[in-house]
mmJSON file of the N, C-alpha and C atoms, coordinates in Angstrom:
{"data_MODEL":{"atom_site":{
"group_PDB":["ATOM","ATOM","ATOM","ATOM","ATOM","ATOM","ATOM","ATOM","ATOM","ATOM","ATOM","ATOM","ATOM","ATOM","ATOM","ATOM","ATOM","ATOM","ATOM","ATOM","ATOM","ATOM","ATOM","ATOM","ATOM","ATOM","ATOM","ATOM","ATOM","ATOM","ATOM","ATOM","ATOM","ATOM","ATOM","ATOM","ATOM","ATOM","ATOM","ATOM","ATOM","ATOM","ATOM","ATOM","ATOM","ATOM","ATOM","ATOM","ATOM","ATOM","ATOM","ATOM","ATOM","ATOM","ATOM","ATOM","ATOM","ATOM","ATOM","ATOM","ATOM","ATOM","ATOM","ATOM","ATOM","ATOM","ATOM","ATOM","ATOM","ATOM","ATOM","ATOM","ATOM","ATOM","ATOM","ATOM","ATOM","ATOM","ATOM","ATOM","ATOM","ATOM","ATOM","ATOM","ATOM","ATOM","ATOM","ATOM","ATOM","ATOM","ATOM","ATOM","ATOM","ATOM","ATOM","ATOM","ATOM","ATOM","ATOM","ATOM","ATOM","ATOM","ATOM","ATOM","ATOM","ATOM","ATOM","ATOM","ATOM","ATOM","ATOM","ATOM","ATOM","ATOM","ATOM","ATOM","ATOM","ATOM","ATOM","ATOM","ATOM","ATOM","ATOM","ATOM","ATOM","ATOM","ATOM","ATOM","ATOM","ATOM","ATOM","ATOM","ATOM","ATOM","ATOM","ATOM","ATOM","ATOM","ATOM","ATOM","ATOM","ATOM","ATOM","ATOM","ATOM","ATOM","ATOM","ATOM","ATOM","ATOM","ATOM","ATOM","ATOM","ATOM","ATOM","ATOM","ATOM","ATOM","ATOM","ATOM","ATOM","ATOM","ATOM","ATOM","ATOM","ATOM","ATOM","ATOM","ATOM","ATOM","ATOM","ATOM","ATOM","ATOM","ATOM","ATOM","ATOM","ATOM","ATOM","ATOM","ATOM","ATOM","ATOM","ATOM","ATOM","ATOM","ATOM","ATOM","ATOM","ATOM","ATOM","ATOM","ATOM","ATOM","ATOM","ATOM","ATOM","ATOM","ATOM","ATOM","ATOM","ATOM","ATOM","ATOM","ATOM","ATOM","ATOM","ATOM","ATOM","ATOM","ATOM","ATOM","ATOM","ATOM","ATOM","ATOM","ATOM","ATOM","ATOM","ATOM","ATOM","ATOM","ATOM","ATOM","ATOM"],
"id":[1,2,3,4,5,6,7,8,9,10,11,12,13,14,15,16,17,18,19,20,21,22,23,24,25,26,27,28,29,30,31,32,33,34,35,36,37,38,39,40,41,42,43,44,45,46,47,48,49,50,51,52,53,54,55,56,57,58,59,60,61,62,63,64,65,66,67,68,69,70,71,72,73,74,75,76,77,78,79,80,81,82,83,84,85,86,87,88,89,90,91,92,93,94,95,96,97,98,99,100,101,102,103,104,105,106,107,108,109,110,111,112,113,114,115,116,117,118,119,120,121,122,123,124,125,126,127,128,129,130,131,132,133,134,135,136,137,138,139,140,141,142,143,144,145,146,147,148,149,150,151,152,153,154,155,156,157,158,159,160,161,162,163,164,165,166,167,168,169,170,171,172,173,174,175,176,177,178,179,180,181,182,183,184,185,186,187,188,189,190,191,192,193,194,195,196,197,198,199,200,201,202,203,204,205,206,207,208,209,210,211,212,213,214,215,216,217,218,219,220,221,222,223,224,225],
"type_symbol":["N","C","C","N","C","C","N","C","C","N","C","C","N","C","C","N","C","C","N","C","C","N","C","C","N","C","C","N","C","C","N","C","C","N","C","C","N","C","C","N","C","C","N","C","C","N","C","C","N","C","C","N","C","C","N","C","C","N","C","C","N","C","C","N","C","C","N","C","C","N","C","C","N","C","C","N","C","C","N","C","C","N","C","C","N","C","C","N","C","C","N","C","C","N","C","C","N","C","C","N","C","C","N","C","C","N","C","C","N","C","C","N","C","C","N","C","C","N","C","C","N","C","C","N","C","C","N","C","C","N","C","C","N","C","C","N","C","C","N","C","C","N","C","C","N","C","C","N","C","C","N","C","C","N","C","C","N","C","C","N","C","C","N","C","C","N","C","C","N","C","C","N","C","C","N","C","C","N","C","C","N","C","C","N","C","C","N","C","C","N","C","C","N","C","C","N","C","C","N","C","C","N","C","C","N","C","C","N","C","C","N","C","C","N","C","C","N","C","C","N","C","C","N","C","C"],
"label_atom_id":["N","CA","C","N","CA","C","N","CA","C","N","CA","C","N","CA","C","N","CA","C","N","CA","C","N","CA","C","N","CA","C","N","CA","C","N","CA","C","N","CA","C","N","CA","C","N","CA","C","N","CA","C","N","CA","C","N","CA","C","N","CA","C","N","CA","C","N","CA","C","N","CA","C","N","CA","C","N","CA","C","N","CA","C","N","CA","C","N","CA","C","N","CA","C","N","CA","C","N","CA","C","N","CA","C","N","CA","C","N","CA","C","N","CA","C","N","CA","C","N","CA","C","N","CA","C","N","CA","C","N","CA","C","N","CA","C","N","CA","C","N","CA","C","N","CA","C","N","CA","C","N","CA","C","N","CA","C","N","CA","C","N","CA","C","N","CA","C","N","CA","C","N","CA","C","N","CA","C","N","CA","C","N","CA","C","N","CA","C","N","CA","C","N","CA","C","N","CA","C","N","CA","C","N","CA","C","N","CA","C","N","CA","C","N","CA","C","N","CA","C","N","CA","C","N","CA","C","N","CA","C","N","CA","C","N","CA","C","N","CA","C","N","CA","C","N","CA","C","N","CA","C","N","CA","C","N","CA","C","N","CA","C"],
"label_alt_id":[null,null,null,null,null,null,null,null,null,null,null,null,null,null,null,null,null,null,null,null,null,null,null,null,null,null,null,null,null,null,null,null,null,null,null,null,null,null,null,null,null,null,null,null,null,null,null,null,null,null,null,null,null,null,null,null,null,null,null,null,null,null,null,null,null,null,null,null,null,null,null,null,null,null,null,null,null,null,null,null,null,null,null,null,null,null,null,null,null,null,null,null,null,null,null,null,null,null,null,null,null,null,null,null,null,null,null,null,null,null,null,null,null,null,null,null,null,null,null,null,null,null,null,null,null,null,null,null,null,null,null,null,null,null,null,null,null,null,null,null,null,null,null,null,null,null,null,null,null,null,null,null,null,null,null,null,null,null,null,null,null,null,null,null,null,null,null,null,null,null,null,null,null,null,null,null,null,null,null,null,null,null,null,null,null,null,null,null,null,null,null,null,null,null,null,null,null,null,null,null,null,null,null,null,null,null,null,null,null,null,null,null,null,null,null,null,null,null,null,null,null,null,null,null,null],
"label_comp_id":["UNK","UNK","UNK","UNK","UNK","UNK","UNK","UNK","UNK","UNK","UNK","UNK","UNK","UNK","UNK","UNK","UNK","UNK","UNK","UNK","UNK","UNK","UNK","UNK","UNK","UNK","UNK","UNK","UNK","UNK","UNK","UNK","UNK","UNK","UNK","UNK","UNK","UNK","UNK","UNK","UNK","UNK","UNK","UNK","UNK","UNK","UNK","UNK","UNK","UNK","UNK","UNK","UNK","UNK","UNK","UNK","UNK","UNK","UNK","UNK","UNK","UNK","UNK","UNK","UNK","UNK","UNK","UNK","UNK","UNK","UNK","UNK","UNK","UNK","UNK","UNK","UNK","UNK","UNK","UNK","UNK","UNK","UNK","UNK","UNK","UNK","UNK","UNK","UNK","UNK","UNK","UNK","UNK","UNK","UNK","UNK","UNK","UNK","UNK","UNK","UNK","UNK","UNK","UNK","UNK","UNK","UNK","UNK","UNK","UNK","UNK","UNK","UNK","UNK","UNK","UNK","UNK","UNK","UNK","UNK","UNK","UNK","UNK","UNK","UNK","UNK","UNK","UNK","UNK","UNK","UNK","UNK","UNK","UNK","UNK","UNK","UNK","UNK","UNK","UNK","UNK","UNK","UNK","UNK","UNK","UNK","UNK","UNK","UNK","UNK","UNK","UNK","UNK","UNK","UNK","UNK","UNK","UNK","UNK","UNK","UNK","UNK","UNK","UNK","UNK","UNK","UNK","UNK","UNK","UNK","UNK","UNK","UNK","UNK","UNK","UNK","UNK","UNK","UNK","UNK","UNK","UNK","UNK","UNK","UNK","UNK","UNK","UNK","UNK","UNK","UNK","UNK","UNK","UNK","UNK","UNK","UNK","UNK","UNK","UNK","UNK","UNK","UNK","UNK","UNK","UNK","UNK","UNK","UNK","UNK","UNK","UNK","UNK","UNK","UNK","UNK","UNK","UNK","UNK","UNK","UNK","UNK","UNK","UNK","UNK"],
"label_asym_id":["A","A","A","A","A","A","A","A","A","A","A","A","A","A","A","A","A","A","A","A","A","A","A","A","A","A","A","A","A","A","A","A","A","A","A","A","A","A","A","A","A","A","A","A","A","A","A","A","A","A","A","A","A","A","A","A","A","A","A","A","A","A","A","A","A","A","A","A","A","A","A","A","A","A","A","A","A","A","A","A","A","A","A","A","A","A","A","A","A","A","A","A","A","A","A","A","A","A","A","A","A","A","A","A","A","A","A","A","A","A","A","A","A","A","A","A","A","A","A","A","A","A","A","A","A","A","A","A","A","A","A","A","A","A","A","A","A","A","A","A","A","A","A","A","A","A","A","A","A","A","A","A","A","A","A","A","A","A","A","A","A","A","A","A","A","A","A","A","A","A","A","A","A","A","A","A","A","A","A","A","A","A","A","A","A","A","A","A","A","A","A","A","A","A","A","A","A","A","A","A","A","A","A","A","A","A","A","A","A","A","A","A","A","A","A","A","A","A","A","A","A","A","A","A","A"],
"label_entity_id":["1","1","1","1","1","1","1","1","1","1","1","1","1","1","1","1","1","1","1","1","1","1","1","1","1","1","1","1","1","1","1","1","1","1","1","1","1","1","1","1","1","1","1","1","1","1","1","1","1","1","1","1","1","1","1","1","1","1","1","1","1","1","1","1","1","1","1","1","1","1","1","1","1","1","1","1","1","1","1","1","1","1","1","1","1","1","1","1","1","1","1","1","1","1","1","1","1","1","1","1","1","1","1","1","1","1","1","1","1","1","1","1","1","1","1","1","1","1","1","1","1","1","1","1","1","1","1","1","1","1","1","1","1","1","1","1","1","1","1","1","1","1","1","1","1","1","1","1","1","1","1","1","1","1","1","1","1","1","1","1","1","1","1","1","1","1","1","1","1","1","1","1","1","1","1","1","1","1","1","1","1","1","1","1","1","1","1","1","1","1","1","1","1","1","1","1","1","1","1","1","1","1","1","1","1","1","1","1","1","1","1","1","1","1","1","1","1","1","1","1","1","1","1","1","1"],
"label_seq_id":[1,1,1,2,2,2,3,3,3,4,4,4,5,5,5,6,6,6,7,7,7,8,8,8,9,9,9,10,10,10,11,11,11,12,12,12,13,13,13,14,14,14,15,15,15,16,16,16,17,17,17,18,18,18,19,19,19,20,20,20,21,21,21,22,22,22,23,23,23,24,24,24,25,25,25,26,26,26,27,27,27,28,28,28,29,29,29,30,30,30,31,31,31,32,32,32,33,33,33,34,34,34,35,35,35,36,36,36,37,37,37,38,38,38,39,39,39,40,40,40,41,41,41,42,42,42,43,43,43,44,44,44,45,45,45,46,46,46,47,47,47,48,48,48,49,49,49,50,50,50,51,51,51,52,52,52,53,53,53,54,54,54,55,55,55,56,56,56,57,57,57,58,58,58,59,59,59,60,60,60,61,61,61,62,62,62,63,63,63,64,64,64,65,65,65,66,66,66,67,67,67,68,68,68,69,69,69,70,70,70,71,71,71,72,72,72,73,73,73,74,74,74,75,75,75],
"pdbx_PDB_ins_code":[null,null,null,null,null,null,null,null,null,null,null,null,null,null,null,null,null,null,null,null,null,null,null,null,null,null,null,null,null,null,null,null,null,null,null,null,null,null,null,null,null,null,null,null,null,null,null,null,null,null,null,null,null,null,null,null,null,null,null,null,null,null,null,null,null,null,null,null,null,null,null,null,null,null,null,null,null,null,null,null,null,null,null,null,null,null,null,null,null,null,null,null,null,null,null,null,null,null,null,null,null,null,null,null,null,null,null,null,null,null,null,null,null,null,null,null,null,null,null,null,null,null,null,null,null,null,null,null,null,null,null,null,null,null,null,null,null,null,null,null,null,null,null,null,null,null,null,null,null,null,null,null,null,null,null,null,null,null,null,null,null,null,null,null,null,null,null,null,null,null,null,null,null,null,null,null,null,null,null,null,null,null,null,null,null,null,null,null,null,null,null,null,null,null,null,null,null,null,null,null,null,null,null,null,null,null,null,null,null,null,null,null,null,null,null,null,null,null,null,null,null,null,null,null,null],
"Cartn_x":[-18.735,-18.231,-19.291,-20.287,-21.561,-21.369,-21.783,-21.286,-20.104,-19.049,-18.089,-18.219,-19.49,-20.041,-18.575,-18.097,-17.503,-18.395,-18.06,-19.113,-18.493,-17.025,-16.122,-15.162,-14.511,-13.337,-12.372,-11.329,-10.349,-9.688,-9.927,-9.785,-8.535,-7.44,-6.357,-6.314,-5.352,-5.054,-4.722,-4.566,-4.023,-5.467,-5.657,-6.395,-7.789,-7.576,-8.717,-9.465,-9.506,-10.589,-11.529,-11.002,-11.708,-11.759,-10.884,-10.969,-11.162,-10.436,-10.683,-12.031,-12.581,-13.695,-14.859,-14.746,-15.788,-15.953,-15.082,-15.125,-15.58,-14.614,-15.491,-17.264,-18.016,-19.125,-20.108,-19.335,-20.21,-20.316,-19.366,-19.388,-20.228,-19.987,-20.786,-22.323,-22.633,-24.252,-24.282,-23.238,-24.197,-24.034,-24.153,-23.711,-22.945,-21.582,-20.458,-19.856,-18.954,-18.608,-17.249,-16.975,-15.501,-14.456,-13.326,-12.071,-10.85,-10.506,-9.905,-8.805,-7.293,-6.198,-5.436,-5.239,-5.307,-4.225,-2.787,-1.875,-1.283,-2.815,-2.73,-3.01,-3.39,-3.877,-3.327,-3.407,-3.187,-3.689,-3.852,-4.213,-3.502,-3.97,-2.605,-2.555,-3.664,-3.479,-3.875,-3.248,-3.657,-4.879,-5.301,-7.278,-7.627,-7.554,-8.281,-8.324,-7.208,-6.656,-8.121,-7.9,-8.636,-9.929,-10.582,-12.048,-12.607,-11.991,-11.731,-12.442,-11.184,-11.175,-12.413,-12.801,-13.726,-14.782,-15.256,-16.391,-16.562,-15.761,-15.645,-16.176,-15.215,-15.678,-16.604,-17.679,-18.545,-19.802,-20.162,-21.014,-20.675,-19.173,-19.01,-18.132,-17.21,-15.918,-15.559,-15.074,-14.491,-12.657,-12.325,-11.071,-9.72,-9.315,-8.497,-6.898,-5.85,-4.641,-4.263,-3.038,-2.154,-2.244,-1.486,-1.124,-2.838,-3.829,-4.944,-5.61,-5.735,-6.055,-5.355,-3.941,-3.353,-3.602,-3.481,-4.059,-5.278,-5.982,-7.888,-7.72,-6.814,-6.332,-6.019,-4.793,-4.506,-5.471,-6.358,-7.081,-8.085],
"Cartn_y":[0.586,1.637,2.715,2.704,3.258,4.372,4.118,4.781,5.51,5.601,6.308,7.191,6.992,8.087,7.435,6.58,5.432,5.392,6.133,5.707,4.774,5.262,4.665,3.512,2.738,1.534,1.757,1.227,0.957,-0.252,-1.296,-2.686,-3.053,-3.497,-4.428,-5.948,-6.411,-7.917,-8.765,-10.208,-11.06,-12.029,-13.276,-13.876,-13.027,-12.235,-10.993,-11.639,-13.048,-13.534,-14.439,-14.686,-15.005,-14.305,-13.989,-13.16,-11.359,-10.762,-9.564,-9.198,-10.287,-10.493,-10.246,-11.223,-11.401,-10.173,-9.202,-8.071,-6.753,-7.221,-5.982,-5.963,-7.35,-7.608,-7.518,-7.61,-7.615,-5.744,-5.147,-4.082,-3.433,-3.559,-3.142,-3.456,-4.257,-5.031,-3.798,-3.474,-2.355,-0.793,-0.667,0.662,1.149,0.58,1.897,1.503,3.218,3.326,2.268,1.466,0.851,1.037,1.378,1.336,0.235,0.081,-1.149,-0.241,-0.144,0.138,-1.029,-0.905,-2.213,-2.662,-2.117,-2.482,-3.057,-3.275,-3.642,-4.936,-5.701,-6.847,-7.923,-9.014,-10.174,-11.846,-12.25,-13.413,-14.617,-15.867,-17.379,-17.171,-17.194,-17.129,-15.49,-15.319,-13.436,-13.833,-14.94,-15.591,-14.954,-15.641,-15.351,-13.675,-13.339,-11.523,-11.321,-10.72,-10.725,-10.9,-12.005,-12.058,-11.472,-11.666,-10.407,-9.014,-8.333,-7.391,-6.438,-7.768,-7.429,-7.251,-8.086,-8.364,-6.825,-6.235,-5.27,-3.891,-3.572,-2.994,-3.314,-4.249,-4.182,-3.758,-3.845,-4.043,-3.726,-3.858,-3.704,-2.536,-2.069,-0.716,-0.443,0.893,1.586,0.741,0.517,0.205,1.545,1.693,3.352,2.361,3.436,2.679,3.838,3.055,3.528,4.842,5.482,6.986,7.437,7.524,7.914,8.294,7.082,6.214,7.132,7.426,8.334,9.632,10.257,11.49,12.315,11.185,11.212,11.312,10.472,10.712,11.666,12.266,13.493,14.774,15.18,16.062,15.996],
"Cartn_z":[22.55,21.706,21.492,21.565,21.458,22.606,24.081,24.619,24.274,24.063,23.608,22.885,21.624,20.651,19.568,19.374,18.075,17.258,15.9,14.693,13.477,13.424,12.261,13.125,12.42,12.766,11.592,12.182,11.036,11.786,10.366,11.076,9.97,10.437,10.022,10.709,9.911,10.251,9.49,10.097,9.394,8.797,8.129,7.66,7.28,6.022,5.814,5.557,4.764,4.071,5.457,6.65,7.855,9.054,9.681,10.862,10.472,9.523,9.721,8.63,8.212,6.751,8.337,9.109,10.047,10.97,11.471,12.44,10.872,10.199,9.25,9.11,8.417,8.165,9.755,10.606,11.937,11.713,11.948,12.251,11.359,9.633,9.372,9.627,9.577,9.987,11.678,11.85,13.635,13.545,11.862,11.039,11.305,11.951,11.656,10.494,10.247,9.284,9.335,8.134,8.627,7.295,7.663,6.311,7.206,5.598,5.649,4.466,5.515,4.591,3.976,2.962,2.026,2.534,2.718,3.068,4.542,5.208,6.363,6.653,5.708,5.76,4.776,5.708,4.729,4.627,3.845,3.524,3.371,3.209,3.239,1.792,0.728,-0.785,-1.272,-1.932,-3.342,-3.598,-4.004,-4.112,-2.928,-1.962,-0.899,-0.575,-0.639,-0.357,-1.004,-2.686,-3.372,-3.648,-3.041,-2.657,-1.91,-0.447,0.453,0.342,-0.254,-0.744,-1.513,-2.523,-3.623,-3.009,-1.679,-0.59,0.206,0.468,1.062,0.539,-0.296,-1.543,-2.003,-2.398,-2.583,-1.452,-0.222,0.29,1.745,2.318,4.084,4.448,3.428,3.698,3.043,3.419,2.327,2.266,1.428,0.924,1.239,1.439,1.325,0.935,0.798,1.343,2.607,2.855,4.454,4.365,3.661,3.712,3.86,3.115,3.062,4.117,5.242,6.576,7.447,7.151,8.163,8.264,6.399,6.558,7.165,6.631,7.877,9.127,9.886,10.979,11.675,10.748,11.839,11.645,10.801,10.872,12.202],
"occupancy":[1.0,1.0,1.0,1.0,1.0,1.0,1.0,1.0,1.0,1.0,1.0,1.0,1.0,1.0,1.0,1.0,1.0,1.0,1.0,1.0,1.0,1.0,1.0,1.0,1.0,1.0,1.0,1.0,1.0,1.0,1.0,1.0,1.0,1.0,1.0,1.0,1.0,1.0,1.0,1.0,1.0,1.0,1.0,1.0,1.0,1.0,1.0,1.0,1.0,1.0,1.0,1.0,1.0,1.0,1.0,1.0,1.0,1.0,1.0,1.0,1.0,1.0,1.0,1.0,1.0,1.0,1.0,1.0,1.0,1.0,1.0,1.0,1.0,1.0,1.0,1.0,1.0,1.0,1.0,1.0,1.0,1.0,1.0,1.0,1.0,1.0,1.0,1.0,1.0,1.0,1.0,1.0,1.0,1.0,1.0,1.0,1.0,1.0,1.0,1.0,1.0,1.0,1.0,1.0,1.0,1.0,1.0,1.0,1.0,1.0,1.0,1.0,1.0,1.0,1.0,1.0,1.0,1.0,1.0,1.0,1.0,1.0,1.0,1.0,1.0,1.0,1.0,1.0,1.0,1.0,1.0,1.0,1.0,1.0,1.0,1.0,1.0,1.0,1.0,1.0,1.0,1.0,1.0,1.0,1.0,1.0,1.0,1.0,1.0,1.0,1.0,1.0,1.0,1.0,1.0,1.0,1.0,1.0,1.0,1.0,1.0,1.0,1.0,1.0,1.0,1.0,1.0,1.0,1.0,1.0,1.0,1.0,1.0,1.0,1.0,1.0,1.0,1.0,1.0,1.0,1.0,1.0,1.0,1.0,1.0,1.0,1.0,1.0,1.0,1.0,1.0,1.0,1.0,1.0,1.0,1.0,1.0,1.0,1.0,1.0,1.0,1.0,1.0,1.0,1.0,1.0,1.0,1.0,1.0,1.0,1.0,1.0,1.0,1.0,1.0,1.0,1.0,1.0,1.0,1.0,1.0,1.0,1.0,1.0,1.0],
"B_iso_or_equiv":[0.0,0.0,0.0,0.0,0.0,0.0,0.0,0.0,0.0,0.0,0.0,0.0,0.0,0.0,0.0,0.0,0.0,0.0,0.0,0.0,0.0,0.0,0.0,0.0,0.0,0.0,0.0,0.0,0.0,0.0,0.0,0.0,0.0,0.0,0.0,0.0,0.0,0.0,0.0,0.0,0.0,0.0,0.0,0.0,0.0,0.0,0.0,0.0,0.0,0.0,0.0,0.0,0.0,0.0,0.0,0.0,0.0,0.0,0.0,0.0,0.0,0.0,0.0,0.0,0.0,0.0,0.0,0.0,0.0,0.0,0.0,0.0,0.0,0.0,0.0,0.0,0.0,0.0,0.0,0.0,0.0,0.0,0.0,0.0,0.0,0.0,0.0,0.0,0.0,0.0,0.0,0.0,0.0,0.0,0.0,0.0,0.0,0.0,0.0,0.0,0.0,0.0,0.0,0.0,0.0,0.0,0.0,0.0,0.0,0.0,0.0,0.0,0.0,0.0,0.0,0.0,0.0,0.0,0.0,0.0,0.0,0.0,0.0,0.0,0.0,0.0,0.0,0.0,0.0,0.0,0.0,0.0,0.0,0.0,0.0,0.0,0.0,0.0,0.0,0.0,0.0,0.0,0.0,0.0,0.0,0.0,0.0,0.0,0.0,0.0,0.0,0.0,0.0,0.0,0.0,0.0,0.0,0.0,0.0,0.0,0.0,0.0,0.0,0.0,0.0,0.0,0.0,0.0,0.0,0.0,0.0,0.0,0.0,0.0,0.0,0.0,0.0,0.0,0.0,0.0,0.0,0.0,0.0,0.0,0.0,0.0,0.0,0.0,0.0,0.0,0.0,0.0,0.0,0.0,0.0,0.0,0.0,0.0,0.0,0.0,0.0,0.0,0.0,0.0,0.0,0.0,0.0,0.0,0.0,0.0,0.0,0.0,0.0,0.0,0.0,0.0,0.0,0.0,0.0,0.0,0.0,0.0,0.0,0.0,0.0],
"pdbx_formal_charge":[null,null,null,null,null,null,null,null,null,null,null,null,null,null,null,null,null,null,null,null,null,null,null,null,null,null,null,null,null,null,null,null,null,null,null,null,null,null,null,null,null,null,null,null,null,null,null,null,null,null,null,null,null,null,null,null,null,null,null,null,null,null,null,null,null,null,null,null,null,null,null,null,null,null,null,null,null,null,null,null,null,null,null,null,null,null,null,null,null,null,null,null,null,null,null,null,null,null,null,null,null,null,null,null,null,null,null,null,null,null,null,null,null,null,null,null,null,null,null,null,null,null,null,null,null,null,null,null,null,null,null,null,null,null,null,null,null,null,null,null,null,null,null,null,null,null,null,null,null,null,null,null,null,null,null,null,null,null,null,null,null,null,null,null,null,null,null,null,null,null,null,null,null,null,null,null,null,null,null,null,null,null,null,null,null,null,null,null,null,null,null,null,null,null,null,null,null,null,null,null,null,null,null,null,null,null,null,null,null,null,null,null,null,null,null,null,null,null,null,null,null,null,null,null,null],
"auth_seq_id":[1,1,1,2,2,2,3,3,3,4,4,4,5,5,5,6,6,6,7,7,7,8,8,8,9,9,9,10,10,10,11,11,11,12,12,12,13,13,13,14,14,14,15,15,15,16,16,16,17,17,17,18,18,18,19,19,19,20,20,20,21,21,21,22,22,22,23,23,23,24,24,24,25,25,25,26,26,26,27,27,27,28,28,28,29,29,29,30,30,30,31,31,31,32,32,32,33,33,33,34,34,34,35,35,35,36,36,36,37,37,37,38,38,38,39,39,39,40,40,40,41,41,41,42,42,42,43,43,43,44,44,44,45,45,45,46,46,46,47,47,47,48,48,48,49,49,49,50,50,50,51,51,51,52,52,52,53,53,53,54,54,54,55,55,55,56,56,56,57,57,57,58,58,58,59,59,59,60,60,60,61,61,61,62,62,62,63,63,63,64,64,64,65,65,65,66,66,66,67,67,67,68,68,68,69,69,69,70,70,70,71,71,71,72,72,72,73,73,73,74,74,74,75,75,75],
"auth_comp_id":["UNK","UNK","UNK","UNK","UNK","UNK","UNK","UNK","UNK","UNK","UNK","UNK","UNK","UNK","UNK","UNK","UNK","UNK","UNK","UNK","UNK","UNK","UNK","UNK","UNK","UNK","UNK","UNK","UNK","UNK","UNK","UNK","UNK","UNK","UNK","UNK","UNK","UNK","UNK","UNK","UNK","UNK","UNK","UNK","UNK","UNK","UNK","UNK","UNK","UNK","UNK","UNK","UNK","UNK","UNK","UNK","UNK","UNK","UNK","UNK","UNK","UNK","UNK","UNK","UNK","UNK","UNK","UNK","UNK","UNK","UNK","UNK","UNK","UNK","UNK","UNK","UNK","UNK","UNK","UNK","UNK","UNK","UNK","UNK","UNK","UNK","UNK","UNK","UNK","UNK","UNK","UNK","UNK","UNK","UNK","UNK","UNK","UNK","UNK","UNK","UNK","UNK","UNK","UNK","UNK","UNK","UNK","UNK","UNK","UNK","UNK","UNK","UNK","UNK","UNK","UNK","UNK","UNK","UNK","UNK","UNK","UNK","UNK","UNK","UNK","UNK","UNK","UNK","UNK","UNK","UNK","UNK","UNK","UNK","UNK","UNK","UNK","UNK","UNK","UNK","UNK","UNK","UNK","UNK","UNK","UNK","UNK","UNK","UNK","UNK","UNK","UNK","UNK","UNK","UNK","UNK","UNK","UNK","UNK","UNK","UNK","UNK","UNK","UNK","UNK","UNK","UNK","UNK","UNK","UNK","UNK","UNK","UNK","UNK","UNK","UNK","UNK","UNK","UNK","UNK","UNK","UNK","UNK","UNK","UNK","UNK","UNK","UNK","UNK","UNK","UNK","UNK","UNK","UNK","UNK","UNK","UNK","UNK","UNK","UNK","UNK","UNK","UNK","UNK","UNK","UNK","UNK","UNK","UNK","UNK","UNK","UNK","UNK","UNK","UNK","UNK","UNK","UNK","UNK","UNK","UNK","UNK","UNK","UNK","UNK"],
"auth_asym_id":["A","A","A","A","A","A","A","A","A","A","A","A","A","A","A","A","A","A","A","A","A","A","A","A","A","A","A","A","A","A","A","A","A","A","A","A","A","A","A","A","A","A","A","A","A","A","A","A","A","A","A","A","A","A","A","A","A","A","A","A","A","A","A","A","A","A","A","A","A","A","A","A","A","A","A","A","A","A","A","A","A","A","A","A","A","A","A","A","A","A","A","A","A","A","A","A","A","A","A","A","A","A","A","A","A","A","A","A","A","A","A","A","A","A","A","A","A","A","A","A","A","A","A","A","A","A","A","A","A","A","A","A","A","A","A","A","A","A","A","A","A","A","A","A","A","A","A","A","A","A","A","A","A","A","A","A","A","A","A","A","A","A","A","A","A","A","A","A","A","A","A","A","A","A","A","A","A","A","A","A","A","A","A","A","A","A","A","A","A","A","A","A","A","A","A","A","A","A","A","A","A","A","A","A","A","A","A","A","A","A","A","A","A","A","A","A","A","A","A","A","A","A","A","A","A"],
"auth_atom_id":["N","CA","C","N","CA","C","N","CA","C","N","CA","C","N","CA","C","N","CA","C","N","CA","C","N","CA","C","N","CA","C","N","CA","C","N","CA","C","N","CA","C","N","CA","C","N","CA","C","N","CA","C","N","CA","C","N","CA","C","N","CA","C","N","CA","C","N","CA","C","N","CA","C","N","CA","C","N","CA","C","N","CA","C","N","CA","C","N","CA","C","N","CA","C","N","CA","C","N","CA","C","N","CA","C","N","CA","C","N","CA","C","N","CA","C","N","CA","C","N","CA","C","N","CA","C","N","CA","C","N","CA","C","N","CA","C","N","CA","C","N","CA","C","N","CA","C","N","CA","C","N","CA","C","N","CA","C","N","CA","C","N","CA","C","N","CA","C","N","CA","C","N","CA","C","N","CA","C","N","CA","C","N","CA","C","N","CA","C","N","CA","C","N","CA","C","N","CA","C","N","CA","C","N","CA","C","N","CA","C","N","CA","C","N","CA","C","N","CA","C","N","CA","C","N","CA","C","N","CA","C","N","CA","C","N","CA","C","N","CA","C","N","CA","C","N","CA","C","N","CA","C","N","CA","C","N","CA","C","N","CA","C"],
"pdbx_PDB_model_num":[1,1,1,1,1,1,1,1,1,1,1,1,1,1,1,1,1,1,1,1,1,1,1,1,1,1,1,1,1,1,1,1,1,1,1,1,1,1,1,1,1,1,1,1,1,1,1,1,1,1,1,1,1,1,1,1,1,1,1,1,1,1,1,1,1,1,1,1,1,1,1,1,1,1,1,1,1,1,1,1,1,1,1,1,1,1,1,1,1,1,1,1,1,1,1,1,1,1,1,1,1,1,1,1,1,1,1,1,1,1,1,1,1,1,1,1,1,1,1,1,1,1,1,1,1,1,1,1,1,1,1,1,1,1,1,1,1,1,1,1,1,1,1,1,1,1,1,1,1,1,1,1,1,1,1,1,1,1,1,1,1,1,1,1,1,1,1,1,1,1,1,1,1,1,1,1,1,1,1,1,1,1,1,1,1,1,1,1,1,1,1,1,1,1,1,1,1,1,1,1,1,1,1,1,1,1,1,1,1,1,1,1,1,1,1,1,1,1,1,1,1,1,1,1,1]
}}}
């Protein structure tokens, strides 16, 4: 992606609190920028969602919702 000149991600998915928890925290750890539209993701428990979430927001992405994510987009 580097080659490409890729600085940002926008990562969705299923099991946030393991699989899309793990591509977010990698990515951030190789400094790109990453958002995570809230409504794109989901978890087996609202706990888990929720921890998730809070993990992110704290320390690996920006949080946005859908519409937000899209509007950034088309500009």
């Amino acid at each position: 992606m580097r080659g490409l000149d890729i600085e940002s991600l926008v990562v969705v998915g299923i099991a946030t609190n393991v699989c899309v928890e793990s591509t977010i925290r990698d990515a951030s750890y190789r400094d790109y920028n990453v958002f995570l539209p809230i409504e794109a993701t989901a978890s087996y428990t609202v706990e888990q969602e929720i921890g998730a979430i809070g993990n992110f927001e704290f320390a690996f992405a920006r949080v946005v919702s859908l519409d937000n994510m899209i509007n950034k987009l088309k500009k």
